[in-house]
C-alpha positions in Angstrom: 81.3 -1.0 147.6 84.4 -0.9 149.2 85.4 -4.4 148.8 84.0 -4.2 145.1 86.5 -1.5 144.7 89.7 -3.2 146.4 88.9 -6.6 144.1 88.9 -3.9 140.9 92.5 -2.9 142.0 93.7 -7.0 142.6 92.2 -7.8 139.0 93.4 -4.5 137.4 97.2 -5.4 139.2 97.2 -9.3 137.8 95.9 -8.2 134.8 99.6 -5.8 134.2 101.3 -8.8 135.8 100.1 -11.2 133.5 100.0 -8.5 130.5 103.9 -7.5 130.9 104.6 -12.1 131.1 102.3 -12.7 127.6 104.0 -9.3 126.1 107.6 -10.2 126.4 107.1 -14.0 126.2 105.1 -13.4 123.3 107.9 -11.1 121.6 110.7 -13.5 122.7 108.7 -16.3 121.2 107.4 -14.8 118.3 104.2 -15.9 119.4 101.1 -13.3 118.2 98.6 -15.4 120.6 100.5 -13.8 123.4 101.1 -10.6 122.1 97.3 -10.4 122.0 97.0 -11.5 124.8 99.2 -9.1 126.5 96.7 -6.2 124.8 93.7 -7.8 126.1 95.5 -7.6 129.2 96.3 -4.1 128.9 92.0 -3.4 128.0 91.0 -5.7 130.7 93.2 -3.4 133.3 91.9 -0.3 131.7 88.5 -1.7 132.2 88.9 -2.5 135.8 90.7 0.3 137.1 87.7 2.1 135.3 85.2 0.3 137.5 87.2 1.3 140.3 86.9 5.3 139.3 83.2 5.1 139.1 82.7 3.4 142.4 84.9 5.9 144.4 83.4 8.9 142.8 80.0 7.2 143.3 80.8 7.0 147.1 81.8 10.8 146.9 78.6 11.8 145.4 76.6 9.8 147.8 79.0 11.7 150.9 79.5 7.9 151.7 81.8 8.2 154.7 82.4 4.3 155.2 85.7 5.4 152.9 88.3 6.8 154.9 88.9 9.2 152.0 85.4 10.4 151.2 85.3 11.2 155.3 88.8 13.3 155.0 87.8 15.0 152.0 84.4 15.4 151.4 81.1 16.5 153.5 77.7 16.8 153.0 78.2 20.6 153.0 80.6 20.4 149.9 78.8 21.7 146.4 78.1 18.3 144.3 80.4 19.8 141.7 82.9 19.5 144.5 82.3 16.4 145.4 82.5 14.9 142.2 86.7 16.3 141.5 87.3 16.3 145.3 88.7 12.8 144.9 91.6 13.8 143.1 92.3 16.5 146.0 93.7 13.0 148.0 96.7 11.3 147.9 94.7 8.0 147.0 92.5 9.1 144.9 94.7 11.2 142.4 96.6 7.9 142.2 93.7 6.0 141.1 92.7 8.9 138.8 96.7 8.6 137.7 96.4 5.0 137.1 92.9 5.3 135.2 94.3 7.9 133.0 97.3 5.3 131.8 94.9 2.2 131.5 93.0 4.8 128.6 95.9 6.1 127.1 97.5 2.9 126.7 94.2 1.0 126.0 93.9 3.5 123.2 97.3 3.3 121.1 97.9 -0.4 121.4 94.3 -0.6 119.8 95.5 2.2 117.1 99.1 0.2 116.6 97.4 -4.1 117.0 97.7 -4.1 113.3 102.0 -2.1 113.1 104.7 -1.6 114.9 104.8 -5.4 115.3 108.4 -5.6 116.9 107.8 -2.5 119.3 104.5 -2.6 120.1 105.0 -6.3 123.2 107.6 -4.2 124.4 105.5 -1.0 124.4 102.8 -2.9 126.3 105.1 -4.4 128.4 106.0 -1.0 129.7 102.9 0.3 130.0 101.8 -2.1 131.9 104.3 -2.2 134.1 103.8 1.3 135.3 100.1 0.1 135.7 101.5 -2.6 138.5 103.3 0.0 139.8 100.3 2.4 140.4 98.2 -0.4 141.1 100.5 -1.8 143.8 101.3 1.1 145.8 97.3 1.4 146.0 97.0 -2.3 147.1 99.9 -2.0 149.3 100.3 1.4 150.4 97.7 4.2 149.7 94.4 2.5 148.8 91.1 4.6 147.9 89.4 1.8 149.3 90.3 2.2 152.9 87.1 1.8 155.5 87.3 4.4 158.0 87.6 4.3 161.8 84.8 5.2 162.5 81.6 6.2 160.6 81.0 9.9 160.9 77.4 11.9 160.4 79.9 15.1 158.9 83.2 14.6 156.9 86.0 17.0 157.5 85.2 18.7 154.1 87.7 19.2 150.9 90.1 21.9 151.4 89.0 25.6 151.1 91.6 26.7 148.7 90.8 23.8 146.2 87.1 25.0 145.8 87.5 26.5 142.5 86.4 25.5 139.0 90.3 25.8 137.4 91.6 24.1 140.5 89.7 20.9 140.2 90.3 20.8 136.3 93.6 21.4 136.7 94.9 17.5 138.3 93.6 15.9 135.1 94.9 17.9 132.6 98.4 17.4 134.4 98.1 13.6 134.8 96.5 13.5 131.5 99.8 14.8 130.6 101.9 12.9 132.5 100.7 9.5 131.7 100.2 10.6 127.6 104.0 10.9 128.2 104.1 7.5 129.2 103.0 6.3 126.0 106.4 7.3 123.9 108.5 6.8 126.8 107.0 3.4 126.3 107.5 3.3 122.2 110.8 4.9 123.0 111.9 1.6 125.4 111.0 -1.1 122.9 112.8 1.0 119.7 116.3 0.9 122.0 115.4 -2.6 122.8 114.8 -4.2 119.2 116.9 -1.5 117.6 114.4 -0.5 115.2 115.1 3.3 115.4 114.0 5.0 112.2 111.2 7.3 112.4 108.2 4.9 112.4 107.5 4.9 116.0 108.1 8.5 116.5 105.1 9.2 113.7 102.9 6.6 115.4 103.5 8.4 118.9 103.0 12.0 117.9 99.8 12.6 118.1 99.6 11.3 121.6 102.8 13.4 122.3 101.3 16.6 121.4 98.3 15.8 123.0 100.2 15.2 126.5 102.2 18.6 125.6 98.5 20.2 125.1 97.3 19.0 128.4 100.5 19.6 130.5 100.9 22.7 129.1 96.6 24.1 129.8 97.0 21.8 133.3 100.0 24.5 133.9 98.3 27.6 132.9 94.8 26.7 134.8 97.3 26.4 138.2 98.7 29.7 137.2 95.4 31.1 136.9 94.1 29.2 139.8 97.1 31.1 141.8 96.6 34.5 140.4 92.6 34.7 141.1 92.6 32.8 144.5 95.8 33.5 146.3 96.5 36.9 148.0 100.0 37.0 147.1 98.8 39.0 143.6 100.9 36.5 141.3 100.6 33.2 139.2 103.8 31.7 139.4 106.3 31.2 142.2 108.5 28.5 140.9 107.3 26.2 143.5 108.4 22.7 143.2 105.3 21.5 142.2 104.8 24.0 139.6 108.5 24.1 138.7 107.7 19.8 138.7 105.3 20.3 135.9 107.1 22.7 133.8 110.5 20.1 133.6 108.4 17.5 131.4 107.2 20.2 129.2 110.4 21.8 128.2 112.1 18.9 127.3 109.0 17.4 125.0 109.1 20.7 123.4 112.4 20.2 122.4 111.6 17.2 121.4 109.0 18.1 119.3 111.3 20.2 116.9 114.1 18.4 116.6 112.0 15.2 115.9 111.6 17.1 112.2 115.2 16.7 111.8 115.1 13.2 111.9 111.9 12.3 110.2 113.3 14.7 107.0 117.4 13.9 107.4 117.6 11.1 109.8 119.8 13.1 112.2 119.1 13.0 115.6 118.0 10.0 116.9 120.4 9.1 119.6 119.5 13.2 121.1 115.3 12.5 120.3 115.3 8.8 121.9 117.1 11.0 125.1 114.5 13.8 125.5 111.6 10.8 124.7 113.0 8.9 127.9 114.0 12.2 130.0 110.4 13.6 129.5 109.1 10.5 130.9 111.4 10.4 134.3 110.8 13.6 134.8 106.6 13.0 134.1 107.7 10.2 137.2 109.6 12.8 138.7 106.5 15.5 138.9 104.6 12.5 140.7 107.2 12.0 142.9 107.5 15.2 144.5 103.8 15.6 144.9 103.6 12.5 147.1 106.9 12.4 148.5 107.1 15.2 151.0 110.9 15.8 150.7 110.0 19.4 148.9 108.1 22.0 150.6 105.0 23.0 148.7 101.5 24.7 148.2 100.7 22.0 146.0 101.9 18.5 147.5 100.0 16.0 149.6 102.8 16.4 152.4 104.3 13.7 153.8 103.7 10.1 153.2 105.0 5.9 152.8 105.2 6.4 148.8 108.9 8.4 148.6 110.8 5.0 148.9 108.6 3.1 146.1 108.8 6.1 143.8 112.6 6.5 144.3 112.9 3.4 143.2 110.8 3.4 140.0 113.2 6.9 139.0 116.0 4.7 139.6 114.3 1.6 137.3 113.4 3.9 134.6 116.9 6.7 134.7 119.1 3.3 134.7 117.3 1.0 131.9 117.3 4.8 129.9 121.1 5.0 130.3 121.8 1.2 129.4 120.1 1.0 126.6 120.9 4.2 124.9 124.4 3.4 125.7 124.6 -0.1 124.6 122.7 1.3 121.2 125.3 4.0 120.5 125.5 2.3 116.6 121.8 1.9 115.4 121.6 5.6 117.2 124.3 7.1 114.2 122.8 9.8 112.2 122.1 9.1 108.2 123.7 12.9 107.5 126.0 15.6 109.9 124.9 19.1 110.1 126.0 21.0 107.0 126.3 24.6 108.4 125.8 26.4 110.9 122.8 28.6 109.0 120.6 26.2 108.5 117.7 25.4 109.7 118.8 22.3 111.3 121.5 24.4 113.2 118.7 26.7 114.6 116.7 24.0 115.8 119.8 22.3 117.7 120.8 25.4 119.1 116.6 25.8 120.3 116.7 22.2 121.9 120.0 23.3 123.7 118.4 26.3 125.0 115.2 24.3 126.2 117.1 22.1 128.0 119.0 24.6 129.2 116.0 25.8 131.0 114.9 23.1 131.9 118.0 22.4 134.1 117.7 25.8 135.9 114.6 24.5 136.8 115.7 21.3 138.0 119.0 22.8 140.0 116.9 25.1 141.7 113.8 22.7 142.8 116.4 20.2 144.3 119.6 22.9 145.5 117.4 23.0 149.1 118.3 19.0 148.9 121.1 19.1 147.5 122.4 22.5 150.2 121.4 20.4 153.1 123.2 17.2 152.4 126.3 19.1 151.9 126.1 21.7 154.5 123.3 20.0 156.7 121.4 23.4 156.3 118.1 23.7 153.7 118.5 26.7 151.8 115.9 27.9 149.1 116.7 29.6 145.7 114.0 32.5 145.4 112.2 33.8 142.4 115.1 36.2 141.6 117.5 33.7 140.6 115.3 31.7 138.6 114.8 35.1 136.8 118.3 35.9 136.6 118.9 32.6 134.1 115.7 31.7 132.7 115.2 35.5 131.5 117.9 35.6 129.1 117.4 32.1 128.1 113.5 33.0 127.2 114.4 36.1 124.9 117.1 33.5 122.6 114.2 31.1 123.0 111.7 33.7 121.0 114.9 35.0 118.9 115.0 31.3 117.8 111.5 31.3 116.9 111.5 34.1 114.6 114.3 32.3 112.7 114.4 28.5 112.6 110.9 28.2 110.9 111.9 30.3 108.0 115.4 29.8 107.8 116.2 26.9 104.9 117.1 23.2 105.2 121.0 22.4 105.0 122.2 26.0 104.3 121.1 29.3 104.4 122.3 32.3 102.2 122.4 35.6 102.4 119.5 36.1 99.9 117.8 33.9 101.8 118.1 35.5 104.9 117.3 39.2 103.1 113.7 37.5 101.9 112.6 35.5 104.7 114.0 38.2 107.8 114.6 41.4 106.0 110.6 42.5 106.6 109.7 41.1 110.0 113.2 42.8 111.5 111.8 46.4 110.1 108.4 45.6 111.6 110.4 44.7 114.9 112.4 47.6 114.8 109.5 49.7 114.0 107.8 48.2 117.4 110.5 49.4 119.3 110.8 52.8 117.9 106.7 52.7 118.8 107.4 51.9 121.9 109.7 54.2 123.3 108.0 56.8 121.5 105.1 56.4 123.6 107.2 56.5 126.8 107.5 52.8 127.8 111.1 52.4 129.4 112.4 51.4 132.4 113.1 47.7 131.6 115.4 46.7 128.8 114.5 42.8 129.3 110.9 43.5 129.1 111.3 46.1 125.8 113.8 43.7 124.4 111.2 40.8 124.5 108.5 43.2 123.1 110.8 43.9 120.2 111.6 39.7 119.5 108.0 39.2 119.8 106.9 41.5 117.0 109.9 39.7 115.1 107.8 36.3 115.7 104.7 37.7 114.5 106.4 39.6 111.8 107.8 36.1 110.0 104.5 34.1 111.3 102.2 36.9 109.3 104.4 37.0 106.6 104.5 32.8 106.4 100.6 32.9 106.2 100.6 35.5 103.8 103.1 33.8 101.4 101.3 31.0 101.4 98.1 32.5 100.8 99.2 34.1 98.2 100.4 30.8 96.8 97.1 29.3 97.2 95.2 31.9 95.4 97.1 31.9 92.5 96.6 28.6 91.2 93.2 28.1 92.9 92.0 31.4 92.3 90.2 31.8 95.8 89.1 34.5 97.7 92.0 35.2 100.6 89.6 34.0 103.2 89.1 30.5 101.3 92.1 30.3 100.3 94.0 31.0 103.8 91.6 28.0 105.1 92.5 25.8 102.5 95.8 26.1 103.2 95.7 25.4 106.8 93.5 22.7 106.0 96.2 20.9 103.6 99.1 21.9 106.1 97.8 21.4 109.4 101.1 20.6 111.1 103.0 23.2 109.4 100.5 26.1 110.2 99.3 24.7 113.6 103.0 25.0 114.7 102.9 28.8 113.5 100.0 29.1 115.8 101.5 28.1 118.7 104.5 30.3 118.3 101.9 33.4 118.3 100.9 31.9 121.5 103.5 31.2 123.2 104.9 34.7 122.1 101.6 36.2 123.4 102.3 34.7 126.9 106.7 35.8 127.1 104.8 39.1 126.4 102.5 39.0 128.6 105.0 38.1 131.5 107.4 40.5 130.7 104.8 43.2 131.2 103.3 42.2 133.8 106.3 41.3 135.6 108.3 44.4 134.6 105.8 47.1 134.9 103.1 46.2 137.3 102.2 48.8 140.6 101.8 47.0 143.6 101.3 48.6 147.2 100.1 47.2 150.5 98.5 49.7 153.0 96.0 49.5 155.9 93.0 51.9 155.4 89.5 52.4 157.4 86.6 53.0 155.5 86.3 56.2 153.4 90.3 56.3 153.0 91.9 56.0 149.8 95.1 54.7 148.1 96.8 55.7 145.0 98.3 52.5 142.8 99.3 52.9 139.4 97.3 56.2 138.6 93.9 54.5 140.0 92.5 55.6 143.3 91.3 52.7 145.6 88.9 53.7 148.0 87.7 51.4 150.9 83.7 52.2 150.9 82.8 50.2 153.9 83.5 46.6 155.5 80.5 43.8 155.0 80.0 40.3 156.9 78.0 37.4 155.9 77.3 33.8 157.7 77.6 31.4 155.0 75.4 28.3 155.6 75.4 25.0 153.4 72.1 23.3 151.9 71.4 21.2 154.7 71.4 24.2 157.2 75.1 23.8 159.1 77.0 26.9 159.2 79.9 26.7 156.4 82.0 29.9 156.1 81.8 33.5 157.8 83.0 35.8 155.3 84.1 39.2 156.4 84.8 41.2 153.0 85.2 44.9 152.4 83.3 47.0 149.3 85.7 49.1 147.3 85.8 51.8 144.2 88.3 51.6 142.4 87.9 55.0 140.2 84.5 55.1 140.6 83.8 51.4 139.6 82.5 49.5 142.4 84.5 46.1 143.1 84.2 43.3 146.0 86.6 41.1 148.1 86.9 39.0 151.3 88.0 36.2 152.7 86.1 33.7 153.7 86.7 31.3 156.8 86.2 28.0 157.6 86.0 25.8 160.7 88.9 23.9 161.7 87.7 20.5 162.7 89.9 20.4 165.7 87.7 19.9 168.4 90.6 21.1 170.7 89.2 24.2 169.9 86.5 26.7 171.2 83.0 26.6 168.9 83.7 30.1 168.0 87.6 30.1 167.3 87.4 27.5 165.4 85.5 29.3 162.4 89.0 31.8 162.7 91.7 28.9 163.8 90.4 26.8 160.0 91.7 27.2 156.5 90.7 30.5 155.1 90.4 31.9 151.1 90.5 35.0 149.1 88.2 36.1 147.4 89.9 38.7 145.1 88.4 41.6 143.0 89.7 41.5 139.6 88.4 44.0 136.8 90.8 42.3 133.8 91.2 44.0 130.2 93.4 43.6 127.7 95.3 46.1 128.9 95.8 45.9 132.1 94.2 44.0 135.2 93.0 46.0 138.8 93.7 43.6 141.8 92.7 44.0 144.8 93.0 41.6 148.2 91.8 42.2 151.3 93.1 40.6 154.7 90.6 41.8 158.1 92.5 42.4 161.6 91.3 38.8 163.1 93.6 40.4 165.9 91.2 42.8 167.1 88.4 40.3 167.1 90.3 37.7 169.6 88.2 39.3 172.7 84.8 39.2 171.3 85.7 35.4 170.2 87.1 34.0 173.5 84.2 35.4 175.3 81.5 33.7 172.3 84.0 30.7 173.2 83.0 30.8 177.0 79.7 31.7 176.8 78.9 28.9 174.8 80.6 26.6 177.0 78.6 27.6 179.5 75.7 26.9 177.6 76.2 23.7 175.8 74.8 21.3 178.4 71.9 22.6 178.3 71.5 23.0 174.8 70.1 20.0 171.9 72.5 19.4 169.1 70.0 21.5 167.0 69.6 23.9 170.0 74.0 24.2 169.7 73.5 25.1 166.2 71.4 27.7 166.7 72.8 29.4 169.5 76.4 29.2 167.9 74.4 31.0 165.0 73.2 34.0 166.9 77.1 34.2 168.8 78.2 34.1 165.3 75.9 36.5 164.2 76.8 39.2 166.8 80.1 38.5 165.9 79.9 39.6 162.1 77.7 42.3 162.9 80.0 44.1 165.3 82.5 44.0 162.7 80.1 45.2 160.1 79.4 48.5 162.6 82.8 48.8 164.3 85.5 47.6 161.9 89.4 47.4 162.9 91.7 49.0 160.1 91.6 46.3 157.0 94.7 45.5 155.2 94.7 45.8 151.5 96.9 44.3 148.3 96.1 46.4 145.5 97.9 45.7 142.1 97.6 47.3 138.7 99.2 44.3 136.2 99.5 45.4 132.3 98.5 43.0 130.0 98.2 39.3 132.4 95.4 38.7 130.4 97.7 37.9 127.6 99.5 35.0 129.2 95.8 33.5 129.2 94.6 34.3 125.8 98.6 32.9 124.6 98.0 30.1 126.4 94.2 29.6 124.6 95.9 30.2 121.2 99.0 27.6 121.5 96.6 24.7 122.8 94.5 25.6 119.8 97.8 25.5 117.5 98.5 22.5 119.2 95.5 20.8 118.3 95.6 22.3 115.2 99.1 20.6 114.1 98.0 16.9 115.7 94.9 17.0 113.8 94.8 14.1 111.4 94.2 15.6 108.1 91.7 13.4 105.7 94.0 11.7 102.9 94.2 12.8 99.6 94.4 16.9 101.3 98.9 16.9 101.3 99.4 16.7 97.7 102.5 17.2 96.2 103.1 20.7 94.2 103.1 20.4 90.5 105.4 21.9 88.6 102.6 24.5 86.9 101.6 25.7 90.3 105.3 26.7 91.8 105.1 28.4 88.1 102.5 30.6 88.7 103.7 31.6 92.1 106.2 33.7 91.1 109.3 34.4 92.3 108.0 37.0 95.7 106.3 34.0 97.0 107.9 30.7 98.4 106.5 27.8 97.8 105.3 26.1 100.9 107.4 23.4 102.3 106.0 19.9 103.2 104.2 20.0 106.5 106.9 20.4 109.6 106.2 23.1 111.9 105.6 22.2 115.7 105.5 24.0 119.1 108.4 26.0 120.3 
């Protein structure tokens, strides 16, 4: 199996070798054999790298520890749900699952684009399938899931505590799914710049893989989030880690893209700042890789240390140099057809929206690499905290929403004031009637937060009010009930009405963290059982500690879980944290259940309105006698005593042990949060993936019709006539 797997990665590397030779031999030559060649090549490394997939998860299932990686990240005592994601928990294996992700992705638009695009499409392969060498040969050559261990083992060291969680393990596809979607206009991007064909062609070719990457990075980013809220004891879900911070980069700058990609399909403006944030979203997609696999950033999420900083270094280098060159050198065929005609006009709003995107994104950027950047100056690491991300990326988040209240219903070219009095007059009373609601009802205390409640209800305000124009418009020349006729008109403007959903959910989610940021109660305190702590108005009451020995299937112990039972206003609630053993056999038998990697296990009661957190961390401290002398006294034992025999007896130590803590517990200290409204961020996050799909969704031909002249007749003149499909994330 092994070597079965190491001869899918040589064919699946000669195959992008010999692809990238046909591609560009074939577009040099004008030779179509070639070209389709070069495709074939493209399936035929899709198709290898995919036998490759299956044979390593195959050894994970089976707990085959002949692989180095299956031994150092798998066990027999790992869940088979586990065992089939934990091979994207290892550095070799997310590569391969990096690399299998591209080969389908690119596998699938050069099969959509065999018959168009015949000038772009060599060089699109070409590129493609040289980031397929690349991931192929730093797994031949450097990190390969194919690896025979050392030394057979009858146990494997087991996947990594924190990672078993449902969102966790779903959460590394969705992001590479993302990443290497990205991959696919960076590639069309490439071969427009190098055969100057740069009208709009490619860009409506690529979109719907380009919203389908910004779907998947975007629910890759929120599952981490959630993952970090509901399984870390730190009581939050972002910490602008460089990892998450890594992410987030790519997915800023291809949601400016997105928007002002309408500019230049409908007025041919743009293209030199589109091609840009096409290629920039790429490197940076490179760039998230990088920093996972690099070690040079500190980080919850990286692999740590490793051989593969040098190769990736170099790729960035490859791709930020060839971006530079050829935009540069194709500063003509980039001019714009037309130049912005004011500065109210839609066009204006949607420039001034990319600006503050990017914007963002390089606060992001500046303060993932200042450590770097501080210690090769100074020779002294220094970290940026969460407060001055906050300080910058606040103010440019309440513009961001202002924007999206205006640019979707602003008009084309130039904007009156009549215009501005029909489309904004409405949603800014229902705004300012939000905010007169709001501090009626007593909710003060932070004018960023109260501020983004206020833009937010202007969002939905013009959103509504865009549905129920059109709707209006559809009923009266198709005379159809409002609930027909609202899904009629989604139906035959998908794009346009998919991008309105996504700015309810995105404005769903800025609410939902300025809530919960601004006005959540947190308050750590140690309590014994039967004491009680106030948070937020609710009374947290520590009932009484529990203890548990955890084993696996096959009998070996797995976890001891010590875990305390709570009421939180009367409503009982649950946590604990659960530890496992080290596999540093340095240690003592007993210790090393304590010495391991350990989990929360948080109690959560989540409502829309507001969620009840609670994390609990036992005294270990107190313990250390009672687990030295379990240390000596099996010791003491343990040449006496059958493998089976060992088992058992560390068992009963372990059992005395949990029970003792059960009777006699040490003070337990407590996290308990009350966060208003985090379960908006998730149900935002639900709605703008849905919006997303919704606007990428290829609509059946014959449904976009263009409006007669009797139906903008009987509209009247209180309702606008919709505009041709255009509205995409912001």
């Amino acid at each position: 199996m092994i070597n079965a797997g190491h001869a899918c990665l040589i064919v699946a590397f000669a195959a992008a070798l010999y692809g990238i030779a046909a591609s560009l031999y074939g577009a040099r030559a004008r030779r179509r054999d070639f070209v389709a060649s070069g495709r074939r090549a493209a399936y035929a490394m899709a198709g290898a790298t995919a036998v490759a997939f299956v044979l390593l998860e195959a050894a994970f299932v089976r707990s085959d520890f002949e692989f180095a990686v299956v031994a150092s990240h798998s066990s027999t005592t790992t869940p088979l749900f586990y065992r089939l994601t934990a091979m994207w928990s290892s550095q070799e294996g997310s590569l391969l699952l990096w690399l299998f992700s591209l080969g389908l992705w690119s596998s699938i638009i050069l099969f959509i684009t065999r018959h168009k695009l015949r000038a772009l499409a060599p060089y699109a392969t070409a590129v493609l399938l040289g980031f397929g060498a690349f991931f192929a040969g730093v797994m031949l050559f450097g990190e390969s899931p194919f690896t025979r261990a050392d030394r057979i083992v009858a146990e494997g060291a087991g996947l990594n505590p924190l990672l078993r969680d449902p969102g966790m393990m779903i959460h590394p596809p969705m992001l590479y799914s993302g990443y290497t979607l990205f991959a696919v206009p960076f590639a069309f991007g490439i071969a427009a710049l190098i055969t100057r064909r740069l009208d709009a062609e490619w860009i409506r070719s690529t979109r719907p893989f380009t919203l389908a990457a910004w779907c998947a990075l975007g629910f890759g980013i929120v599952l981490g989030a959630r993952w970090s809220y509901h399984e870390l004891d730190w009581g939050g879900y972002w910490m602008w880690d460089p990892v998450e911070n890594a992410s987030l980069m790519p997915w800023l700058t291809a949601t400016a893209f997105l928007h002002s990609v309408m500019i230049q399909e409908r007025r041919g403006m743009l293209r030199t700042w589109n091609v840009s944030l096409v290629l920039a979203t790429g490197v940076l997609s490179i760039l998230g890789t990088f920093l996972v696999r690099s070690g040079v950033l500190n980080s919850i999420h990286a692999f740590g240390a490793s051989t593969l900083g040098v190769p990736f270094l170099i790729l960035l280098a490859v791709m930020i140099a060839g971006s530079i060159f050829l935009v540069a050198t194709r500063h003509e065929s980039l001019k714009s057809e037309h130049r912005l005609d004011s500065l109210l006009s839609r066009e204006a709003v949607f420039l001034l929206n990319n600006f503050v995107l990017v914007a963002m994104c390089f606060v992001v950027f500046w303060g993932t690499f200042f450590p770097l950047i501080a210690e090769a100056v100074t020779g002294r690491q220094r970290n940026i905290g969460p407060p001055v991300y906050e300080r910058f990326i606040v103010p440019l988040a309440l513009i961001l929403v202002l924007l999206t209240a205006i640019g979707p219903v602003i008009a084309w070219r130039r904007a009156t004031a009549s215009n501005f009095r029909r489309n904004l007059g409405k949603p800014a009373i229902f705004a300012v009637a939000v905010l007169v609601a709001l501090l009626a009802f007593g909710v003060s205390g932070s004018v960023t937060a109260l501020i983004m409640f206020t833009f937010g209800a202007f969002v939905l305000g013009t959103v509504v009010q865009e549905f129920w124009r059109g709707t209006r418009a559809r009923r009266a020349v198709a005379k159809e009930a409002v609930p027909v006729a609202l899904v009629q008109l989604v139906k035959r403007n998908r794009r346009r009405y998919g991008g309105y959903t996504v700015h309810i959910g995105i404005v769903v989610i800025f609410v939902g963290v300025a809530a919960s940021s601004s006005f959540k109660d947190v308050r750590d305190v140690a309590l014994r059982p039967g004491e009680t702590a106030i948070v937020g108005g609710r009374e947290f009451t520590y009932v009484k500690p529990t203890s548990e020995l955890v084993a696996a299937p096959n009998g070996r112990l797995e976890r001891i879980v010590f875990g305390a039972d709570l009421r939180v206003d009367g409503k009982p609630m649950h946590t604990s944290k659960d530890y496992f053993p080290s596999q540093d056999t340095s240690l003592g038998p007993v210790s090393r259940f304590f010495d391991g990697e350990a989990t929360t296990e948080v109690a959560l009661d989540a409502s829309l309105g507001e969620d009840t957190w609670a994390a609990v961390a036992p005294d270990i401290a107190k313990l250390r006698p009672q687990i030295d002398e379990g240390d000596e006294v099996f010791d003491k034992a343990a040449d006496d005593l059958t493998g089976d025999q060992a088992n058992e007896f560390l068992a009963v130590a372990l059992q005395g042990l949990t029970d003792a803590y059960a009777e006699n517990p040490p003070p337990a200290r407590f996290r308990f949060e009350v966060n208003p409204l985090v379960t908006w961020i998730w149900l935002g996050s639900l709605i703008a993936v849905l919006g997303g799909i919704l606007a990428g969704w290829p609509a059946k031909r014959g449904l976009t019709k263009i409006t007669s002249a009797k139906y903008a007749a009987r509209v009247g003149k209180d309702v606008r006539e919709p505009e041709p499909a255009e509205s995409v994330p912001a």
